[in-house]
C-alpha positions in Angstrom: -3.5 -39.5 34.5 -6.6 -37.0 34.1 -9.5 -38.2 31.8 -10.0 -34.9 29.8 -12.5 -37.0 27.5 -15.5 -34.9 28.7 -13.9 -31.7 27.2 -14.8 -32.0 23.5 -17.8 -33.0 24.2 -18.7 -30.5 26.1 -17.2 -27.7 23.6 -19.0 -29.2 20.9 -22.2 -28.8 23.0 -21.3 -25.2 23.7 -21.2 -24.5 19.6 -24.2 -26.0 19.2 -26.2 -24.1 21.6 -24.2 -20.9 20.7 -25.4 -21.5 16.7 -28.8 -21.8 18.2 -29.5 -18.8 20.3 -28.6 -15.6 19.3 -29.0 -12.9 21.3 -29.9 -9.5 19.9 -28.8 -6.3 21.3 -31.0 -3.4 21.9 -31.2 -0.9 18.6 -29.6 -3.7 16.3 -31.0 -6.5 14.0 -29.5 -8.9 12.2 -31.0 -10.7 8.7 -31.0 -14.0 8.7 -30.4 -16.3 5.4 -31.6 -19.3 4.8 -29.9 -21.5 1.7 -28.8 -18.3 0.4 -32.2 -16.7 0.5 -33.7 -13.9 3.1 -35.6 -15.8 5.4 -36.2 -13.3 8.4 -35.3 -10.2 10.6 -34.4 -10.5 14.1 -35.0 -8.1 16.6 -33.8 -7.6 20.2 -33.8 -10.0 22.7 -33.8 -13.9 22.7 -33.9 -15.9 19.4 -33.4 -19.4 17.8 -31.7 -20.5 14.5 -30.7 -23.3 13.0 -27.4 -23.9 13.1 -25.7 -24.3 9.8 -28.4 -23.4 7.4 -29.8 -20.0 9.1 -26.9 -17.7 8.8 -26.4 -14.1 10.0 -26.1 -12.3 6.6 -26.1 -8.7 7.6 -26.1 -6.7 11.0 -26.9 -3.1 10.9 -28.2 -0.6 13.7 -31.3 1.4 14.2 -29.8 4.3 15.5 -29.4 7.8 13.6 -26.0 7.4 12.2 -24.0 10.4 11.0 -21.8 10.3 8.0 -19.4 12.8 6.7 -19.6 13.9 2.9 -16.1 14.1 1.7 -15.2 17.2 0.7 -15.6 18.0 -3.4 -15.3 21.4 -5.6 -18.2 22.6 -7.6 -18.5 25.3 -9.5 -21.3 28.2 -9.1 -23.2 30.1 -11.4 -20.7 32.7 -11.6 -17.9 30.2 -12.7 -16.4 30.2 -9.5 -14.7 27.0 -7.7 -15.3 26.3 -4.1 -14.4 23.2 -2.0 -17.8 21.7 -0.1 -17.7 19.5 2.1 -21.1 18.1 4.7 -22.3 15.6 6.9 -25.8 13.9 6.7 -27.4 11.7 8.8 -29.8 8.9 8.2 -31.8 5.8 9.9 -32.4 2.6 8.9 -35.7 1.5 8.8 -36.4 -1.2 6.9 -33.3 -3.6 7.4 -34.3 -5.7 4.3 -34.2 -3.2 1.7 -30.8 -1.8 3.0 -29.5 -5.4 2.8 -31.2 -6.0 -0.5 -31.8 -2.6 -2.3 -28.4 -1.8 -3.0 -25.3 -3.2 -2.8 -23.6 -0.7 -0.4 -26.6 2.5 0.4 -24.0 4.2 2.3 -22.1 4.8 -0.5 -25.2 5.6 -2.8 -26.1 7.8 -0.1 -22.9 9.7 -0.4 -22.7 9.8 -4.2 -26.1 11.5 -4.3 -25.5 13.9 -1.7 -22.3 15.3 -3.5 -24.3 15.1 -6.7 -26.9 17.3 -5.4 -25.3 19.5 -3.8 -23.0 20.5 -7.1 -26.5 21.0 -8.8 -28.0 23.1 -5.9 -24.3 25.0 -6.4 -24.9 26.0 -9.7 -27.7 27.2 -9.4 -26.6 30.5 -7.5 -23.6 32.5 -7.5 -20.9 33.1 -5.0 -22.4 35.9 -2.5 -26.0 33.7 -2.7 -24.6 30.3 -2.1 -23.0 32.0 1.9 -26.0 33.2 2.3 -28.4 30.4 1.7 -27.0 27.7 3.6 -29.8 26.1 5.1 -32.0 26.3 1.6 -29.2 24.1 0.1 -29.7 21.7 3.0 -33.2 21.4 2.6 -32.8 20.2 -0.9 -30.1 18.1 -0.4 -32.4 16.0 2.0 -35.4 16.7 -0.4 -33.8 14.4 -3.3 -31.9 11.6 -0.9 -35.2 11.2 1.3 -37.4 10.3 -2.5 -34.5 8.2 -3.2 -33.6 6.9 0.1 -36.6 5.1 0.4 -36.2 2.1 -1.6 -32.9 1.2 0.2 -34.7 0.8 3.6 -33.2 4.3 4.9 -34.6 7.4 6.1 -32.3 10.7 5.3 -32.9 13.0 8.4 -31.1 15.9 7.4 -27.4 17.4 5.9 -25.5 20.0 6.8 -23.4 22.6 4.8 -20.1 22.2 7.0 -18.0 24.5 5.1 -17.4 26.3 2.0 -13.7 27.5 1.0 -13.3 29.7 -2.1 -9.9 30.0 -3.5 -7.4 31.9 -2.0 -7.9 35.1 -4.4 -11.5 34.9 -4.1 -10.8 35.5 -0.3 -9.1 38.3 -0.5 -11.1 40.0 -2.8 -14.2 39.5 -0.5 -11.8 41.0 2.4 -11.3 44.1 0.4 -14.6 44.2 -0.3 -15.9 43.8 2.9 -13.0 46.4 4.3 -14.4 49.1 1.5 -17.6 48.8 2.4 -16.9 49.0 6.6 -15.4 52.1 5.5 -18.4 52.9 3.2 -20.2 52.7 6.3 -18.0 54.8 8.4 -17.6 57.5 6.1 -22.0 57.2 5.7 -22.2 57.4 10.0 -19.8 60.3 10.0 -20.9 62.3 7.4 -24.5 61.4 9.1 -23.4 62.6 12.3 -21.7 65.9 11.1 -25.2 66.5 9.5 -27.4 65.9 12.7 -24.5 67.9 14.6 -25.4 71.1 12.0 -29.1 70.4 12.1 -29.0 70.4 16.0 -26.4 73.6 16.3 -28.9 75.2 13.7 -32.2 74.4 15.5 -30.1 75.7 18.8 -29.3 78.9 17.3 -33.1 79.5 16.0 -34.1 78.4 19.4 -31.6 81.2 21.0 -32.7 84.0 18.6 -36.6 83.2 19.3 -36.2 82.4 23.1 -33.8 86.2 22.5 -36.8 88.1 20.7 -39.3 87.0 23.2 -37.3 88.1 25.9 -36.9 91.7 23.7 -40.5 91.3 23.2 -41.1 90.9 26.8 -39.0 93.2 28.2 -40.7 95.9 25.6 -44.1 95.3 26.5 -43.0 95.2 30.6 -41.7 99.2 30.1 -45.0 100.2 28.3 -46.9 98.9 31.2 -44.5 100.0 33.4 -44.8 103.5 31.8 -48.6 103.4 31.7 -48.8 102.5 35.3 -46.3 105.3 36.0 -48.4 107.6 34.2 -51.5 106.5 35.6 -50.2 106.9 39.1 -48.6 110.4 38.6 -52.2 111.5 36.7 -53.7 110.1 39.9 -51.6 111.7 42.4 -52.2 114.7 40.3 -55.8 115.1 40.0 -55.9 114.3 44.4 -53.7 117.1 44.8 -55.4 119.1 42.2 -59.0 118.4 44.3 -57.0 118.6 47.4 -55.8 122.1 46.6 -59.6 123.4 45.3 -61.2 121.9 48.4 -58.6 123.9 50.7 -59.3 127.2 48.5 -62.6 126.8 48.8 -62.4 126.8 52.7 -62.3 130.0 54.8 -58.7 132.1 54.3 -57.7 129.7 51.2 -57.6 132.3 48.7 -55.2 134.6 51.0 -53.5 131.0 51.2 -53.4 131.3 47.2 -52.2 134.8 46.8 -49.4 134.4 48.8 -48.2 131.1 47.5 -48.1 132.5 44.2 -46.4 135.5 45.2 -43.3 133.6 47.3 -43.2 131.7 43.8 -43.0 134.6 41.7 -40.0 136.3 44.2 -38.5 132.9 44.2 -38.4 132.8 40.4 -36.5 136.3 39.9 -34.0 135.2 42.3 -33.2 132.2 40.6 -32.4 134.2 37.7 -30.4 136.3 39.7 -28.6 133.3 40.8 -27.6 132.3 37.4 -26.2 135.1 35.8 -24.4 138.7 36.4 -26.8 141.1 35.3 -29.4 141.7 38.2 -32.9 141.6 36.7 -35.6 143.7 38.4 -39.4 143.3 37.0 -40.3 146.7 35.4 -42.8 147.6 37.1 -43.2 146.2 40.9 -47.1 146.5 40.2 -46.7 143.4 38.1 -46.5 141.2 41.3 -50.2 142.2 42.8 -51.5 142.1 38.9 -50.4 139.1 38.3 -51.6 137.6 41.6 -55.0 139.1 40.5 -54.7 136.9 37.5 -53.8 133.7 38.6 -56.8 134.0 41.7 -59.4 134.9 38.9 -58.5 131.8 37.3 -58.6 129.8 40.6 -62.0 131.1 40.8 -62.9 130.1 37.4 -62.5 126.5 38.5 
């Protein structure tokens, strides 16, 4: 038969050294008790206790822990009801005062969070408290970090996770929110019919002046056109003119003269003879060589 009397032993040996050596993990620490009373705070890694008067009294963790805020109404400045609820998240950082400072700081914590945060509501009214979220945050942590501090924890921050009004609340802000898109449509339209008469106006003002200048233009174009005209006909005029008086001045240009005027002078009586009936013959035929005599003394004038 086996001899099993080594076991006990042996387990008893294996309490023993297990109540002497604790072993701490990373980002935790435990309190240690002595008789009742706080004797120390152990930190990661290796450590030795005596077994059966040290005791473990509390274990708590250095990392940030979050916590969620139970949700809670509370009433703004405007008398209105809303449901509230948040999340926080604190450190511990001095293990003794949260083991000592209060008899449970997680729930402290929470109790002045809501508490806070229904002040902080009643301070503003419906429309205010949506839009300054992160202000009620801040003061949330403002009170619970002074207060925190003699429980050993460090409040790092709270967040506003939601805010429900009632039901008809809701859909009064939905009709408002629908008049006022609608406001706003109607403003853009009405807006855009404007700038669409400002610009049809300004294009029209723009035609008539672009119009008048064109007018203007095409006015002032003809009068030079017509000077120029005139200035070349008065041009071509006076070279024939002192064409015509040099070659009368030459030998045989007044016989030229006299007989140019007389062809005219036959030419015009048969014109007139053209035009009508009644054959018209100059009273006296003498007029012909008289009026040649004229029209050469004036040649000669010149």
């Amino acid at each position: 038969m086996a001899d099993f009397s080594w076991v006990i032993p042996t387990g008893v040996a294996v309490w023993v050294l297990s109540s002497i050596v604790k072993i701490v993990p990373q980002q935790t620490v435990y309190v240690i008790e002595r008789f009742g009373m706080y004797q120390k705070t152990l930190h990661a890694g290796l450590h030795f206790v005596i077994p059966f008067v040290d005791k473990i009294a509390y274990v708590h963790s250095l990392k940030e822990i979050p916590m969620d805020v139970q949700p809670q109404v509370c009433i703004t400045k405007d008398n209105t009801q809303v449901h509230i609820d948040g999340i926080l998240y604190y450190k511990i950082t001095d293990p003794k005062l949260a083991s000592y400072g209060t008899s449970d700081f997680r729930f402290a914590i929470e109790q002045l969070a809501k508490t806070t945060l229904r002040s902080e509501v009643g301070k503003r009214e419906l429309d205010r408290l949506l839009e300054e979220r992160q202000t009620i945050n801040f003061a949330v942590v403002s009170v619970l970090d002074e207060a925190s501090e003699e429980w050993g924890v460090k409040l790092i921050r709270y967040e506003v996770k939601d805010i429900t009004p009632p039901d008809i609340v809701l859909k009064t802000m939905q009709l408002q929110l629908t008049a006022e898109r609608e406001k706003r449509a109607k403003i853009a339209q009405s807006e855009g019919d404007l700038q669409q008469q400002i610009n049809r106006a300004n294009g029209e003002r723009q035609a008539a002046i672009a119009e008048s200048e064109g007018k203007k233009q095409a006015v002032i174009n003809k009068a030079m056109g017509d000077a120029e005209s005139i200035r070349v006909v008065a041009t071509a005029t006076a070279e024939a003119i002192s064409t015509v008086a040099k070659a009368i001045a030459t030998d045989g240009g007044a016989k030229a003269v006299e007989l140019k005027v007389a062809e005219q002078y036959v030419a015009a009586f048969s014109n007139l003879a053209k035009e009508g009936t009644t054959l018209i013959v100059p009273a006296d035929l003498s007029n012909i060589s008289s009026l040649i005599s004229s029209a050469m003394s004036i040649v000669k004038k010149q």
